[in-house]
C-alpha positions as CSV (number, residue, x, y, z in Angstrom):
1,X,179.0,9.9,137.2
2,X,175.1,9.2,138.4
3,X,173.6,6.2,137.4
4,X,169.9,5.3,136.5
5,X,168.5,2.1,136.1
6,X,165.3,2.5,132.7
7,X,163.3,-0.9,132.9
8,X,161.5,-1.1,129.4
9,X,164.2,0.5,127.5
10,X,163.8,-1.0,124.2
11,X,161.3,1.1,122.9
12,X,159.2,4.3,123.1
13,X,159.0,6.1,126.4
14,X,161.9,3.9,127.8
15,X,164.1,4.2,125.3
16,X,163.8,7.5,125.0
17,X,164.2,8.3,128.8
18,X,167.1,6.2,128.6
19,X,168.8,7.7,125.7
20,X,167.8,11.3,127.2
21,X,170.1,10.8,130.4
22,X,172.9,9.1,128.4
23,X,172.9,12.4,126.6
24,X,172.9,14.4,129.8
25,X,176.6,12.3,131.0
26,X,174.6,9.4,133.1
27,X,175.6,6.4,133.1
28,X,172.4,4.6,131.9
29,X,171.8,0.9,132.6
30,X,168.6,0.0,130.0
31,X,166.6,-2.7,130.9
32,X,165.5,-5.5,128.1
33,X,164.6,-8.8,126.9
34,X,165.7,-9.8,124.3
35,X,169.6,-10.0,122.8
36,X,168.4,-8.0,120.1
37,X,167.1,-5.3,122.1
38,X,170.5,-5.4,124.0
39,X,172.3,-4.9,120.7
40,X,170.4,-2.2,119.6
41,X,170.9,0.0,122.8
42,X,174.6,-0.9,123.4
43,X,174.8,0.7,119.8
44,X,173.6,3.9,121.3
45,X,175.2,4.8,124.3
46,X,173.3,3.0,126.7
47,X,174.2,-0.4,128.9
48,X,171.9,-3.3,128.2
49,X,170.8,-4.7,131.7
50,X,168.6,-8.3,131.3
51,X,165.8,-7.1,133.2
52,X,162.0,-8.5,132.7
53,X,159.9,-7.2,135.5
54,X,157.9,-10.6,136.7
55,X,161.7,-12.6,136.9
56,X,162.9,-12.4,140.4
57,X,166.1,-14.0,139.2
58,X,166.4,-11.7,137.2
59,X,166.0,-8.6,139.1
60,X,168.2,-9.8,141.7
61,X,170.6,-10.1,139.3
62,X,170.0,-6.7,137.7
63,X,170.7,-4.9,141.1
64,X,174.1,-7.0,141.6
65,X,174.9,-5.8,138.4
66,X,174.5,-2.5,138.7
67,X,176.2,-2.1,142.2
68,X,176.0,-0.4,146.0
69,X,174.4,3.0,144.6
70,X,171.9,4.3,142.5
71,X,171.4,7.7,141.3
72,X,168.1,7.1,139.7
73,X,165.2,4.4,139.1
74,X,162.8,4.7,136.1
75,X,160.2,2.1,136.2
76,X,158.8,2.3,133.1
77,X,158.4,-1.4,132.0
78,X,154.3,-1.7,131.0
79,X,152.2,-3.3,128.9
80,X,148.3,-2.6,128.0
81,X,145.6,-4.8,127.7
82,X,142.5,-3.0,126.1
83,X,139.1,-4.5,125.2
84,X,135.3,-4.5,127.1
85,X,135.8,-5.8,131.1
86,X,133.5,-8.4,130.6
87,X,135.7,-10.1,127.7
88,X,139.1,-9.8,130.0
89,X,139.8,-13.4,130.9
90,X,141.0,-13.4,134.4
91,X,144.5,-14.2,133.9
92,X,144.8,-11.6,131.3
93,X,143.6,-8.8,133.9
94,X,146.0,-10.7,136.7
95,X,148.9,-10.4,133.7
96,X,148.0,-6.4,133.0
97,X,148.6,-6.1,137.1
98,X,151.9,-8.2,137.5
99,X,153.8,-6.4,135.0
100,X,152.8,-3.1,135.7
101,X,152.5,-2.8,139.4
102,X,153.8,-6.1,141.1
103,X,156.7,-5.9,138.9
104,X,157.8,-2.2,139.5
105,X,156.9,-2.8,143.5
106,X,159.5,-5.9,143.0
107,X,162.1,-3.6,141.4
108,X,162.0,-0.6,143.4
109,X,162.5,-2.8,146.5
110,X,165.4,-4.7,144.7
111,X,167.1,-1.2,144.2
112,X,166.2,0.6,147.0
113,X,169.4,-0.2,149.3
114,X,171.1,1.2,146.3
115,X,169.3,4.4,146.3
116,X,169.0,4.8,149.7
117,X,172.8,5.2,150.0
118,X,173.2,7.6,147.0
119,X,169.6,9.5,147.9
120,X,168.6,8.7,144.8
121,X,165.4,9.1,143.3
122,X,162.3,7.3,141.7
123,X,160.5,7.6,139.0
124,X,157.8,5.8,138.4
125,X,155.9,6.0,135.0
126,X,152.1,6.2,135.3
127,X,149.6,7.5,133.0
128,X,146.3,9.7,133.0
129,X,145.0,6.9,132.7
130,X,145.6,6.5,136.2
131,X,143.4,9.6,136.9
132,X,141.0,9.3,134.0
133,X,140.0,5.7,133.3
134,X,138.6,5.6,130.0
135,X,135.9,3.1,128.4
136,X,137.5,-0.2,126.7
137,X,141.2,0.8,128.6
138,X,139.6,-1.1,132.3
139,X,142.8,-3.1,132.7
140,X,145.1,-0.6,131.9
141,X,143.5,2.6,134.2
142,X,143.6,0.0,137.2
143,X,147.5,-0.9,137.1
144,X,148.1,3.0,136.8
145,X,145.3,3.8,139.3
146,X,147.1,1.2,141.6
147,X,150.7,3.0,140.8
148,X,149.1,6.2,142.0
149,X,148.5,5.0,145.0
150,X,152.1,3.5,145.1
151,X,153.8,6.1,144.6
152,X,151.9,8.8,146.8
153,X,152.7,5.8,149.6
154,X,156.6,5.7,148.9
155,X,156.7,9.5,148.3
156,X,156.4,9.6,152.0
157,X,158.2,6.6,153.2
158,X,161.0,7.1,151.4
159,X,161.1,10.9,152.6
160,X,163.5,10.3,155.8
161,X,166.1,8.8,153.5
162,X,166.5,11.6,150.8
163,X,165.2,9.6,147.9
164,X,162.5,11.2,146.4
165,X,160.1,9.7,144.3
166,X,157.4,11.5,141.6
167,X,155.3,9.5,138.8
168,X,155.1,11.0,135.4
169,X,151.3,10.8,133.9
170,X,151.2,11.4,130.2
171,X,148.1,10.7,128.2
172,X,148.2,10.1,124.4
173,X,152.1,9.6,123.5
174,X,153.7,7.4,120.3
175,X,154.5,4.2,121.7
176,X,154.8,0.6,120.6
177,X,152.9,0.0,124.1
178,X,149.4,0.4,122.0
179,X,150.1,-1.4,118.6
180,X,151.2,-4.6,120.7
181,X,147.9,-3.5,123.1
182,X,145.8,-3.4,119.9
183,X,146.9,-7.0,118.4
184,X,146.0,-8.6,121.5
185,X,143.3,-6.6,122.1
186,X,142.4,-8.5,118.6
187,X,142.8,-11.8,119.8
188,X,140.8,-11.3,122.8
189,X,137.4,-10.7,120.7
190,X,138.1,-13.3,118.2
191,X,138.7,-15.9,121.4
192,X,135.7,-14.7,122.9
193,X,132.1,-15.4,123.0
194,X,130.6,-13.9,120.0
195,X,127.2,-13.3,121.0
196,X,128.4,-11.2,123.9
197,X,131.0,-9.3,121.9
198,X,128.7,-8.3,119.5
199,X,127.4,-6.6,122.2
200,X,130.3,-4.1,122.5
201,X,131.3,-4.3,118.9
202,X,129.7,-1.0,117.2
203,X,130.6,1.1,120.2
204,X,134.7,-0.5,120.3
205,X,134.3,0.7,116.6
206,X,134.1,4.1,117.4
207,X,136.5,4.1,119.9
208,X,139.2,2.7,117.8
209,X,137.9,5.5,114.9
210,X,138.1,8.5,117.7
211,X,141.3,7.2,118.9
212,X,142.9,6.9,115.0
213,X,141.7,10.3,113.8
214,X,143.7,12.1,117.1
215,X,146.7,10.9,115.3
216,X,149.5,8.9,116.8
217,X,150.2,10.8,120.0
218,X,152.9,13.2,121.2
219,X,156.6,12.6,121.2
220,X,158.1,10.4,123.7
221,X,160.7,12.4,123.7
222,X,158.5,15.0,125.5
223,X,158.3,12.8,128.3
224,X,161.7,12.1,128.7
225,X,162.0,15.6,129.0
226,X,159.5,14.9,132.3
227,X,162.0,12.3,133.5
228,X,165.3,14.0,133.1
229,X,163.8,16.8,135.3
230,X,162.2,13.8,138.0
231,X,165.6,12.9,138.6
232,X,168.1,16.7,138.4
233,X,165.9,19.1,139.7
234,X,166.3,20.4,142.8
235,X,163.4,20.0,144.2
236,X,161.3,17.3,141.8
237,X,157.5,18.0,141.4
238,X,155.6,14.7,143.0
239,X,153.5,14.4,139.6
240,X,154.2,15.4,136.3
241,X,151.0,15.7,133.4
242,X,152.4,15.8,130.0
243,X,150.9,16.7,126.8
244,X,147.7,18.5,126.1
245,X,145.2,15.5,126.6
246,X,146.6,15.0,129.6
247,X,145.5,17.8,131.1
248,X,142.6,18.2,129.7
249,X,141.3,14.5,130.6
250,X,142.6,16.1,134.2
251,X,139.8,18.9,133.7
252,X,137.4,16.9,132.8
253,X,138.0,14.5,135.7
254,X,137.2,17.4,137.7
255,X,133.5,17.7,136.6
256,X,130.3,15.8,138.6
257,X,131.0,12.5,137.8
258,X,127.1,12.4,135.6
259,X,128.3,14.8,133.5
260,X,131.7,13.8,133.2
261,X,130.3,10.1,132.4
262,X,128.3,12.2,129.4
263,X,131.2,13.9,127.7
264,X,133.5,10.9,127.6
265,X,130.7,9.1,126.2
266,X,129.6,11.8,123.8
267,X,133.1,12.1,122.5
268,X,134.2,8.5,122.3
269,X,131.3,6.2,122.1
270,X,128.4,8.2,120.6
């Protein structure tokens, strides 16, 4: 039986993965938090595996748990911190970075003597934002800008020992990732300076108003789909785009960067 390891199984994109390759006979180790997130995926199928991504304790522990080979890592675990640059307190922008690249460098190297003996394979779960960095989402574009550089560096690295690795980039997708992004995003301009974030305030406005009438995003589901494919096919594309914003923020990333700067800001902020 091949085993993966999802970090940030509890909900959306995680779980989903996770509950994807249980479905398809793997034996699926699901990483979480909390005993109550535990519960729920032990319920379904899937092994709860203690697992926060800025713990080395922890994901020392995770590996021992999980044993000498692994068929497949999905580092998934994120957060997203979204509001103006200049109202990110530094150790909110430092917290955005250690979760979502520090921690899934510090878990991939945990597993990696495991995967190396089964050539296993890594996924590693970027964005378009880490191709298309959009206006109000600073923090979040630069941990999956930074992942894209990660993984295009493993990719090759990890080449001689038969473990392949691709990074999945979806764009707008129905996740709990945003509603917990949006709270704090909340708190952020309340603790800061209001003279400066009345600055920013009509324009965040109408990004929140473009990004609510698009609707709630596509199916996470659809990017499990991505996943399950990273880690079976025979020969694993080294970047996967899903859903339809996806690639169309990846055509209009290919425009001169003036007019490119003019349609994002046309669409969103105008």
């Amino acid at each position: 039986m091949r085993t993966a390891v999802v970090t940030g199984a509890s909900s959306g994109i995680g779980r989903a993965s996770a509950l994807h390759l249980a479905a398809a006979g793997w034996r699926v180790f699901g990483g979480v938090r909390t005993d109550e997130d535990a519960a729920a995926l032990e319920a379904l199928g899937v092994e709860p595996l203690r697992l926060d991504v800025t713990a080395p304790r922890e994901i020392a522990a995770a590996a021992e748990t999980v044993g000498p080979e692994l068929h497949g890592l999905v580092d998934n675990a994120g957060i997203a911190i979204a509001a103006p640059l200049e109202l990110v307190p530094l150790d909110e922008l430092r917290r955005q970075l250690e979760v979502n690249v520090v921690g899934q460098v510090a878990v991939t190297q945990a597993f990696l003597p495991a995967l190396r003996r089964a050539r296993g394979r890594v996924v590693l779960m970027g964005s378009i934002g880490g191709r298309s960095a959009l206006p109000f989402l600073g923090p979040y574009a630069a941990s999956k800008h930074a992942l894209e550089a990660i993984a295009d560096a493993l990719r090759v690295e990890l080449r001689p020992f038969g473990v392949a690795v691709s990074i999945v980039e979806p764009a707008s997708i129905a996740t709990a990732i945003w509603q917990k992004g949006a709270a704090r995003a909340a708190d952020l301009e309340a603790e800061s300076d209001a003279e400066i974030a009345a600055l920013y305030a009509a324009r965040v406005a109408r990004f929140r108003r473009v990004a609510l009438a698009r609707g709630p995003g596509a199916d996470p589901d659809a990017v499990a789909r991505a996943v399950g494919h990273a880690l079976t096919a025979p020969r694993p594309r080294p970047r996967y785009l899903v859903g339809r914003d996806a690639h169309l923020r990846a055509w209009i990333e290919r425009l001169p960067t003036g007019v490119r700067d003019r349609v994002l800001s046309k669409a969103l902020l105008d």
